[in-house]
N, C-alpha and C positions, 0 to 999 in steps of 0.2 A: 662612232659617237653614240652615246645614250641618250637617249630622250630624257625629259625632266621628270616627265613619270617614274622611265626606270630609275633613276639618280633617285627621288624621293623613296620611293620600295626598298630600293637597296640602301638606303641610310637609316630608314625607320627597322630596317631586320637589323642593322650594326646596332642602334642605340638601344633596340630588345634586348640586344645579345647582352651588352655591358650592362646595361640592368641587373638582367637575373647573373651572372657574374658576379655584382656589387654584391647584392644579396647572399648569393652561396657564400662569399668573401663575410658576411657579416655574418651568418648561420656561424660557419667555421670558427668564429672569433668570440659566439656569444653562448653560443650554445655545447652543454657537454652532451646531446645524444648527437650531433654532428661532427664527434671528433671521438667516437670509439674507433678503434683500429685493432687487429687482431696480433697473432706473436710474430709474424711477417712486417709489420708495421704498416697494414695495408687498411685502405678503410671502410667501413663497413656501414653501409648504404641504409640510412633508418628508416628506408620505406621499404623496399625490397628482404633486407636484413641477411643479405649475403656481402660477404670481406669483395672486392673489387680488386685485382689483383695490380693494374698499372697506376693505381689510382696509393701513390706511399706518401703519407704524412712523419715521417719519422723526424720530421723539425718544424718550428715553426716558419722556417723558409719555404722549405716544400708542400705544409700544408696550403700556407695564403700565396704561394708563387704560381706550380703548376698544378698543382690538386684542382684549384675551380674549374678551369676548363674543361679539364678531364673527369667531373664530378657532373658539369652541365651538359656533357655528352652523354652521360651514362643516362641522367636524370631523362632526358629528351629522346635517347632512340634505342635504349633498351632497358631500361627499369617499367615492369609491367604494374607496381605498386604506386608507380609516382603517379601524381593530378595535380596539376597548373594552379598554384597558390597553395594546395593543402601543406597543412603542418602534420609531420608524421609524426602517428599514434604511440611509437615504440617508446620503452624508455631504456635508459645507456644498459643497466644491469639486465633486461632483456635480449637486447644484442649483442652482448660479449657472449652469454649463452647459447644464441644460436648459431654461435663458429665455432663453441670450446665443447669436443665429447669428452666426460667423462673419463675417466682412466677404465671404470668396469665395463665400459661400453665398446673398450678397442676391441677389436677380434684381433687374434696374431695370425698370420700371415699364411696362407695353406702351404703344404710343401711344394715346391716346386713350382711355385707362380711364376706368371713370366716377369723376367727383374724389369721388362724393358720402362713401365711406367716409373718403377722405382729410380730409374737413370734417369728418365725425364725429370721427375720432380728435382732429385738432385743440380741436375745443370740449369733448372728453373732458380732453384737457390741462389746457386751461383753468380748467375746476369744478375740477379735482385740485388746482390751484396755486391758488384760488382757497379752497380748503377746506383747507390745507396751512395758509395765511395766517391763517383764520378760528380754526385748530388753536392756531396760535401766540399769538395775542393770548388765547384763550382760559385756555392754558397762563400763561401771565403775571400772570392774573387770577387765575386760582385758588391760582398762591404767593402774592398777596396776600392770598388769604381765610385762604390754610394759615398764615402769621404770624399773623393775627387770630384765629383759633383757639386757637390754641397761647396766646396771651395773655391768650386769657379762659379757661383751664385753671381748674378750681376751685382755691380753696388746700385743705390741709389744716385740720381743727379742732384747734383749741387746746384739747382738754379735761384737767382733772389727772386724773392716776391711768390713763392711756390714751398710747400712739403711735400715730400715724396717718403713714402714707405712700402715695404714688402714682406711678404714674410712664404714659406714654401716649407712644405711636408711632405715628404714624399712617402707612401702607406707600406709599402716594401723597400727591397734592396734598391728599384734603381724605379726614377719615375719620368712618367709621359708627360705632367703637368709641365708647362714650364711660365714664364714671364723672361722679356727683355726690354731693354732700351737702346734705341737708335739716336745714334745723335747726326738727325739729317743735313742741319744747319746751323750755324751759329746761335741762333732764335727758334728751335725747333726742334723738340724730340720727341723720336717715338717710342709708341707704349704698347707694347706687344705683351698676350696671355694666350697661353692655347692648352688645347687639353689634346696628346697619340692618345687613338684607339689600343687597347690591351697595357701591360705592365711587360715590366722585365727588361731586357738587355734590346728587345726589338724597338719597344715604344721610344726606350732610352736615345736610340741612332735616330729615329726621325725624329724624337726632340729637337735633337741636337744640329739634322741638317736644315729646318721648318729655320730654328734661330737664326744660322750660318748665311740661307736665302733673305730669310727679311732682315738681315743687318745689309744685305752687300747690295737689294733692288730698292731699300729704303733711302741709302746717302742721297742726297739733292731730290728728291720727291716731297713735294710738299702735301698733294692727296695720296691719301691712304691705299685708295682704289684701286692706284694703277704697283702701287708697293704690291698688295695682297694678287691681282690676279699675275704679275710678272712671279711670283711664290710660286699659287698655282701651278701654270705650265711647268714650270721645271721640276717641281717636285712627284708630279703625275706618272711619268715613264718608272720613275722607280720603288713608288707603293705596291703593295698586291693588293686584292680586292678587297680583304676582308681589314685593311688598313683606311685610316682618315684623319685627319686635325680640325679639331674645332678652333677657330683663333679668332679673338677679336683686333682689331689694329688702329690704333691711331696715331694724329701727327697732331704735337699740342705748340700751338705757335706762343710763346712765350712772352712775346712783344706786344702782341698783338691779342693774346686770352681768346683765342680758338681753336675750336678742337674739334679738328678733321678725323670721322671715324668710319669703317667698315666692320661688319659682323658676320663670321663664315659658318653660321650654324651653333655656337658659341653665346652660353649662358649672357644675361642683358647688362649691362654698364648702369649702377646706378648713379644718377645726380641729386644731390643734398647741397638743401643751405633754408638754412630756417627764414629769410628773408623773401625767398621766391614763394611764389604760387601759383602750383600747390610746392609744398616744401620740398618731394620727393618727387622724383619723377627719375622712368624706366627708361635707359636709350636703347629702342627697337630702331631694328633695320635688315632689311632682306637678304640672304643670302643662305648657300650651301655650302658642305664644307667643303675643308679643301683636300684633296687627292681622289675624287671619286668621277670628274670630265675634266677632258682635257684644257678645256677653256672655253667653247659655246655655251655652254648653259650655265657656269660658273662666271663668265661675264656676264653674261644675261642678266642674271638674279640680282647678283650684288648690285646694293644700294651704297651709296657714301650720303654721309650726314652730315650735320657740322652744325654745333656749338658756341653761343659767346658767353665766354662765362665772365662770372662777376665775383665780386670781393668776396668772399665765404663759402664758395661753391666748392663740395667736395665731389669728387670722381673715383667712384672704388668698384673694379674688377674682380672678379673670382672665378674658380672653374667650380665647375659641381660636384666636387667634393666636397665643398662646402657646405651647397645647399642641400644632398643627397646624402648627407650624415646620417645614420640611422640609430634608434633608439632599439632596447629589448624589445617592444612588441615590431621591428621592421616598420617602423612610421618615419618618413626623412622629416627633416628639421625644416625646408623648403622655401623660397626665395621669399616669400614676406617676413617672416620671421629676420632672416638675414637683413632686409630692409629696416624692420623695426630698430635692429640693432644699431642701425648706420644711424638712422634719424635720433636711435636716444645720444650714443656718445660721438657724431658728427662733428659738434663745438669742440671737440678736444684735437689735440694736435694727434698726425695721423698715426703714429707711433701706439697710440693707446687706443686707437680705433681700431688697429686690426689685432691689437691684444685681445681686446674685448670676443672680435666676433671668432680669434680663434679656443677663448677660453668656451662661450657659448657653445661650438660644436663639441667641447671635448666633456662638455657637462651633460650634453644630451646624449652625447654615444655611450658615459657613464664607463662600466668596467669592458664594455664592450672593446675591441681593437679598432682602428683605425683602418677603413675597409677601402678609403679610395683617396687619391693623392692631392691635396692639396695647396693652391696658389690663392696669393690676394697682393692686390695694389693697391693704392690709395693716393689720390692729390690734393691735395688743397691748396684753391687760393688765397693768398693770405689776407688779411681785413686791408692793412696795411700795403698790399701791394697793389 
């Protein structure tokens, strides 16, 4: 077992990692001396200003899929150029020049060299073009998955006296974000949002079995608490280390207008309604994520909360991709701003609330790409119910 110490160290080096990830991910997407690559299709490092050779962008998949990791690797334990924040000096037409010689500048070959590096270079070709290929069927397979995803999106519930909306972007082919709903009891459903560590087809399967746990521990559980740590345990044995979910959880009793909540490290739940006071308020609550102890210190920590809402009160979830939207100068959009938005267009039915807050991210990212996956929920009680 890990002590909370370690749990806390080892969470805070995961949520570094995904950071500067985010960031490489929006360099790549924003910037043209972050996306020169030489006639290999390999790419060529603007602080250092040497081509990297496992590091291939030859698509927009493989640049924002596996290029970052392997780009934050290079950056961190062998780029002797690189400094922690700096923006590199280079510009794009100086780096294609420092991997292209000249045609006057080949020397031709002395007689009798040995071929053997020449065969090397050859069968180096080869794997490239041969994994370039393996890239692309891959790539093709995974819009197939990103459709099927997308179409098994949960729907909303039909309950009277409630609005329900949602909306999900996933920033590549297959995403970690996800949202669901539990229908505990008759009078009761839960609200589940969570963010997998990493992207791609890994984050995709613990999406997916994070969801499968909290629908089958949440039926007849009325707190949240014991839904999220019964998750927990089972889902522990099968992470690796460098895996985690953030997930927020609640149980909205629908009869009764309370709402039972737990929060596993997991961006904060805002509540709106221009009648209370103050109008807005942050739902804080203790906890770590989940996959990272087995269940001592993940019981431990976790807080459960709980809510009576009233006639106007909205409730809207998001993962931070949201709030961690970035602009050309790498500035995130950040949880006030996201708040501001709730509290301008809150009165409006939720449908148009989270149009709202997702046109706002897509106006601040501007021509930039879409660097991390995005979920939002939204409830509202209704005046009338």
């Amino acid at each position: 077992q890990k002590t909370l110490e370690q749990i806390k160290q080892s969470v805070t080096g995961m949520l570094e990692q995904k950071k500067f990830l985010s960031e490489i991910r929006n360099h790549l997407a924003s910037s043209e001396v972050w996306r020169v690559k030489d006639k290999g299709e390999c790419w060529i490092c603007p602080y250092c200003r040497q081509a990297i050779g496992n590091v291939v962008i030859a698509s927009q998949f493989l640049m924002m899929e596996s290029a970052p990791a392997l780009i934050a690797r290079h950056l961190k334990e062998r780029c002797i150029a690189y400094r922690n924040g700096a923006q590199p000096a280079a510009k794009p037409e100086e780096l294609q020049a420092a991997v292209e010689v000249p045609a006057e500048e080949k020397a031709a070959p002395a007689a009798g060299a040995d071929n053997a590096q020449s065969d090397w270079i050859r069968s180096e070709l080869k794997q490239m073009k041969s994994q370039m290929e393996m890239n692309k069927d891959v790539a093709r397979g995974l819009e197939e998955a990103r459709k099927k995803q997308l179409e098994m999106l949960p729907q909303c519930p039909k309950v009277p006296g409630f609005d329900f909306a949602s909306i999900y972007k996933p920033c590549t082919s297959l995403g970690g974000d996800f949202f669901d709903f539990v229908q505990v009891s008759p009078n009761e459903v839960g609200i589940a949002i969570g963010d997998v560590s990493g992207h791609g087809i890994e984050a995709a399967i613990v999406m997916s079995m994070t969801k499968k746990l909290l629908n089958v521990h949440g039926r007849g559980k009325s707190y949240a608490g014991a839904t999220l740590r019964a998750t927990n345990r089972d889902i522990f044995e099968d992470l690796d280390t460098r895996t985690f979910i953030t997930v927020v959880y609640g149980v909205l009793n629908t009869q009764k207008k309370i709402f039972n909540f737990v929060r596993a490290g997991h961006t904060m739940p805002i509540l709106y309604n221009p009648k209370r006071n103050p109008d807005l308020q942050i739902l804080s609550s203790n906890g770590i994520v989940v996959g990272v102890d087995r269940g001592t210190s993940f019981d431990a920590v976790l807080e459960e909360k709980e809510v009576v809402l009233k006639p106007g009160d909205v409730l809207v979830f998001y993962t931070d991709g949201l709030s961690e939207t970035m602009d050309a100068k790498v500035e995130i959009l950040g949880d006030e701003r996201v708040a501001e938005v709730v509290r301008q267009y809150g009165k409006y039915d939720m449908e148009y609330l989270i149009h709202r807050l997702d046109l706002v991210a897509a106006e601040y990212r501007g021509d930039g790409a879409q660097a991390a996956d995005i979920a939002i929920v939204a409830v509202k009680v209704n005046e009338a119910g």
